[in-house]
C-alpha positions as a Markdown table, in Angstrom:
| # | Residue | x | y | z |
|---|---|---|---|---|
| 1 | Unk | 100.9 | 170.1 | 198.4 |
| 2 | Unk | 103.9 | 167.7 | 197.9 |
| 3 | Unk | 102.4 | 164.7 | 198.4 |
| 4 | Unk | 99.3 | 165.9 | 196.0 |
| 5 | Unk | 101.1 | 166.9 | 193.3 |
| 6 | Unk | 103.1 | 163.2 | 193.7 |
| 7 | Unk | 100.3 | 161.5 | 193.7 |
| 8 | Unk | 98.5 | 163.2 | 190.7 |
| 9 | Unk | 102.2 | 162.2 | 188.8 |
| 10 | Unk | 101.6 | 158.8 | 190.2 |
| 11 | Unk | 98.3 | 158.4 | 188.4 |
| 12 | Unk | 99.2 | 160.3 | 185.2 |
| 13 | Unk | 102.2 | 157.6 | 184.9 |
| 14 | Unk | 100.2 | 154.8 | 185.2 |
| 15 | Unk | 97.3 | 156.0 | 183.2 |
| 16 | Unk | 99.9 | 157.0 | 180.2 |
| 17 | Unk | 102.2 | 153.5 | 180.6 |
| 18 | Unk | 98.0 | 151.6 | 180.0 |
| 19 | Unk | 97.5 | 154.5 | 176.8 |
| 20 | Unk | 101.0 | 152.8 | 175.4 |
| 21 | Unk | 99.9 | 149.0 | 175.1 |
| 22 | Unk | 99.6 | 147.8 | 172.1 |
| 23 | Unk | 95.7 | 146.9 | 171.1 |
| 24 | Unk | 95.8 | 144.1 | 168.8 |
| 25 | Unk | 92.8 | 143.4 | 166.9 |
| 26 | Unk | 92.1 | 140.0 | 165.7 |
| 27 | Unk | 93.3 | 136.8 | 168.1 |
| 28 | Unk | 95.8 | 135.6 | 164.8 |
| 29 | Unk | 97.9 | 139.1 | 165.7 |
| 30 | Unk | 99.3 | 137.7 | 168.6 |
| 31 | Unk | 101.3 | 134.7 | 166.9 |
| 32 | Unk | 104.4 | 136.7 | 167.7 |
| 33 | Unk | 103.6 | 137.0 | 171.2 |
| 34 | Unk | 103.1 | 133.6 | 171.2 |
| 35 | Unk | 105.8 | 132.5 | 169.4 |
| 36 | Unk | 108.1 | 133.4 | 172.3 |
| 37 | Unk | 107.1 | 130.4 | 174.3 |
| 38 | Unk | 107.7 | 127.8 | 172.2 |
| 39 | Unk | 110.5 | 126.1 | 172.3 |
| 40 | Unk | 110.8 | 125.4 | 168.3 |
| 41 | Unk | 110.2 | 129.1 | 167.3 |
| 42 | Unk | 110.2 | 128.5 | 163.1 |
| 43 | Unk | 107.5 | 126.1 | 163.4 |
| 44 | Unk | 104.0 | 127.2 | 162.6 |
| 45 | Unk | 101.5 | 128.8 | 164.9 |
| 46 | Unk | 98.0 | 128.8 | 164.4 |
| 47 | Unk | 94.9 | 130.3 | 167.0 |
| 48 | Unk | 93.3 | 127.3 | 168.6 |
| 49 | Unk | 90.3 | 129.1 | 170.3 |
| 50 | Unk | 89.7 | 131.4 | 173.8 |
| 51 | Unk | 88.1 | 131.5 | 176.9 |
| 52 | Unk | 86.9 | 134.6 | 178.3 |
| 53 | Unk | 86.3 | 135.9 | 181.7 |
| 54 | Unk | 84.7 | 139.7 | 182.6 |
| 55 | Unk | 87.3 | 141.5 | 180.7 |
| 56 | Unk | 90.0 | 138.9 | 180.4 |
| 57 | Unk | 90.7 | 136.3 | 177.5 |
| 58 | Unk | 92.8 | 133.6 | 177.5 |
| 59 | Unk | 93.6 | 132.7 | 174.0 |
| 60 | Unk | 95.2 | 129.4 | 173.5 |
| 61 | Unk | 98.1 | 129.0 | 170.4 |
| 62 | Unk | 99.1 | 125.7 | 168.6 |
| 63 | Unk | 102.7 | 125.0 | 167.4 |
| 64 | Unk | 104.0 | 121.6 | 165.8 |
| 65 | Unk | 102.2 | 119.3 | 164.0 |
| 66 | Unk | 101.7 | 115.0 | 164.5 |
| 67 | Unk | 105.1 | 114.3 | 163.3 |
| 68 | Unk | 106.7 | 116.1 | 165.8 |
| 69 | Unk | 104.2 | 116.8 | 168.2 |
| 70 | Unk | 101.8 | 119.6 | 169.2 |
| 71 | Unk | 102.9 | 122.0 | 172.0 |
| 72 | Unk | 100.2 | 124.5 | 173.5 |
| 73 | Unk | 100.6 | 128.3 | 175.3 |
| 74 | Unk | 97.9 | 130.1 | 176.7 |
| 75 | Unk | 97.6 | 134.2 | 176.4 |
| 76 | Unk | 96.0 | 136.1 | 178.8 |
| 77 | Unk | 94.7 | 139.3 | 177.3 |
| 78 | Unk | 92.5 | 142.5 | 178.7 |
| 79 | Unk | 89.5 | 143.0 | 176.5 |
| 80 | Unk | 89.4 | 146.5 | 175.5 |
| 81 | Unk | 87.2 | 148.6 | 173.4 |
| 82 | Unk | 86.6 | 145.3 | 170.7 |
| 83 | Unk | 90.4 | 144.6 | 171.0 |
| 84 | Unk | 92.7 | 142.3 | 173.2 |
| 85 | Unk | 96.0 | 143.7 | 175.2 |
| 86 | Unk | 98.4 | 141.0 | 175.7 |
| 87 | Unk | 99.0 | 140.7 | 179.3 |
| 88 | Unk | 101.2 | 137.9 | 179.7 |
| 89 | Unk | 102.2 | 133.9 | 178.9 |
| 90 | Unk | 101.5 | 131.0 | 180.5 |
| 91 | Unk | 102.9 | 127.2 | 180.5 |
| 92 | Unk | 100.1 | 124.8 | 180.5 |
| 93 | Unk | 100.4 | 121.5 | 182.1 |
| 94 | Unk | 100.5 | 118.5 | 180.2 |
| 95 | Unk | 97.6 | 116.0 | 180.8 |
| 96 | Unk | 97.8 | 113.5 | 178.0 |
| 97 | Unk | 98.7 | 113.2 | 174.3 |
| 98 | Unk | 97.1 | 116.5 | 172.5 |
| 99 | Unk | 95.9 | 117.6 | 176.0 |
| 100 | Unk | 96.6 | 120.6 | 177.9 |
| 101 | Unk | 94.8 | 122.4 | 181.0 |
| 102 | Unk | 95.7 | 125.6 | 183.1 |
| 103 | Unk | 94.5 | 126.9 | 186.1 |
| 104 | Unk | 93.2 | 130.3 | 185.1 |
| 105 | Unk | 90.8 | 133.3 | 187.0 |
| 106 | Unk | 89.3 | 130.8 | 189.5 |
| 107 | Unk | 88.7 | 128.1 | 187.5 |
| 108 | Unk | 90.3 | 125.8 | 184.7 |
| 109 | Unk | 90.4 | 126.2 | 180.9 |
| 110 | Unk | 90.7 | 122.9 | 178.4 |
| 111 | Unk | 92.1 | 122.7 | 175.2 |
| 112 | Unk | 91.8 | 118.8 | 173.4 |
| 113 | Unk | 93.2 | 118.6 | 170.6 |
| 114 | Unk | 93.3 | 115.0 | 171.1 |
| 115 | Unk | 90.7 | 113.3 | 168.4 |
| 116 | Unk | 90.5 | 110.1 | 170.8 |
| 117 | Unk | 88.8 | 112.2 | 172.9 |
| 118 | Unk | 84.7 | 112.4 | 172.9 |
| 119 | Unk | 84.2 | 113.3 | 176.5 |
| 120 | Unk | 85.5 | 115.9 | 179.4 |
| 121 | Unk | 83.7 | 114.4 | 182.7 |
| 122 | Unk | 84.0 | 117.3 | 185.1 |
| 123 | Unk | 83.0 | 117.0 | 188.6 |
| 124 | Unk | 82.8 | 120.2 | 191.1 |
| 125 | Unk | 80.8 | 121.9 | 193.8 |
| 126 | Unk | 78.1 | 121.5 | 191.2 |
| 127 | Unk | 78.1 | 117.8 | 190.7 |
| 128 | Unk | 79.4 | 116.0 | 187.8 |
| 129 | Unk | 79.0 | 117.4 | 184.2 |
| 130 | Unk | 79.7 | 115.4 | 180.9 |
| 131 | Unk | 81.0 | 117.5 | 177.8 |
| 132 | Unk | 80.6 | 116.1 | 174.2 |
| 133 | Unk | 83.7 | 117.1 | 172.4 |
| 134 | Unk | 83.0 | 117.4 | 169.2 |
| 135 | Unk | 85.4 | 119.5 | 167.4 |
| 136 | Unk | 88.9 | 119.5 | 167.2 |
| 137 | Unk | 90.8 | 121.8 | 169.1 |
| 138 | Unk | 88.0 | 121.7 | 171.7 |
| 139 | Unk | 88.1 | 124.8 | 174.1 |
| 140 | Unk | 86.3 | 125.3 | 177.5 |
| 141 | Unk | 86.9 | 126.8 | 180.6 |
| 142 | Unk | 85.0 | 125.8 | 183.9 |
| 143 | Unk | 84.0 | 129.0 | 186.0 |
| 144 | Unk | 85.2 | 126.4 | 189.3 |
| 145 | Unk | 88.0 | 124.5 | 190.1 |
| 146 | Unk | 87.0 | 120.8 | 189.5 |
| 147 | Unk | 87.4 | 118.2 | 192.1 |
| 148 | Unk | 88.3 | 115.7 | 189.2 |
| 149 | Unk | 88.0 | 115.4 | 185.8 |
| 150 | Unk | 88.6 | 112.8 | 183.4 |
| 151 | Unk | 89.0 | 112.7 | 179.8 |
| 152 | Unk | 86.8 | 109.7 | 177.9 |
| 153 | Unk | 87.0 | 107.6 | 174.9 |
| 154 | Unk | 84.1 | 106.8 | 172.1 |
| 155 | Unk | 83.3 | 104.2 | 174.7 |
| 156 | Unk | 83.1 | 105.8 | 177.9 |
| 157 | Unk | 87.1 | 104.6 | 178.9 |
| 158 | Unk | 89.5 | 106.9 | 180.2 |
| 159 | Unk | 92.0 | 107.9 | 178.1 |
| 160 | Unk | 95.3 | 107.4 | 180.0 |
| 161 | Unk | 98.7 | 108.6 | 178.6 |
| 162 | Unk | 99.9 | 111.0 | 180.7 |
């Protein structure tokens, strides 16, 4: 009877601690969340774009500007009922000027914010796939980890700055 009633606590716990996170409803309501992880926390933030994966987002956030230069953080959130629970920041790893990539639910999510760029070459257990990018920040997130990818020029040259 003791260890019933314990674990019947145990689940009412956990179910009311998931009833007490905070729903937030559009991607922009998480700037504050996002703001933690930058290192210059008065400069602007703005929503870059997301990534989703069965009920998880990752939302990546832009702060800085060309003067100073951009930094990126990716937030993973639960999609629930139309809204997104923050979950928890990440640090995503450098991989050129105004190019950042994280290892994320299996696979890898891209954000180039880099204008330079026209092209994410992506090789995996697939073969190779060519990306146009052709908006600025581009987002995308490949369902594999790649064996290499590459980011490319107007002309088909790798861009190589990192």
């Amino acid at each position: 009877m003791k260890k019933a009633m314990l674990s019947l606590a145990t689940v009412l716990l956990t179910l009311s601690l998931t009833a007490c996170q905070k729903t937030y409803e559009t991607p922009e309501a998480l700037v504050e969340q996002a703001r933690a992880g930058f290192s210059d926390r008065e400069t602007e933030i703005k929503y870059a774009g997301r990534c989703d994966r069965d009920t998880s987002a990752l939302l990546w956030f832009i702060s800085g500007g060309e003067t100073e230069g951009y930094q990126y953080i990716p937030l993973e959130c639960t999609v629930r009922d139309g809204g997104l629970v923050f979950e928890r920041s990440f640090k995503a790893m450098e991989r050129g000027v105004d190019i950042a990539v994280m290892q994320w639910r299996d696979g890898y999510s891209f954000l180039i914010n880099n204008e330079s760029c026209h092209v994410l070459k992506i090789t995996d257990g697939l073969g190779t796939h060519e990306l146009a990018v052709d908006e600025y920040p581009y987002i995308w997130y490949n369902e594999t980890l790649p064996l290499e990818y590459v980011f490319l020029d107007e002309n088909g040259n790798e861009l190589r700055s990192f």
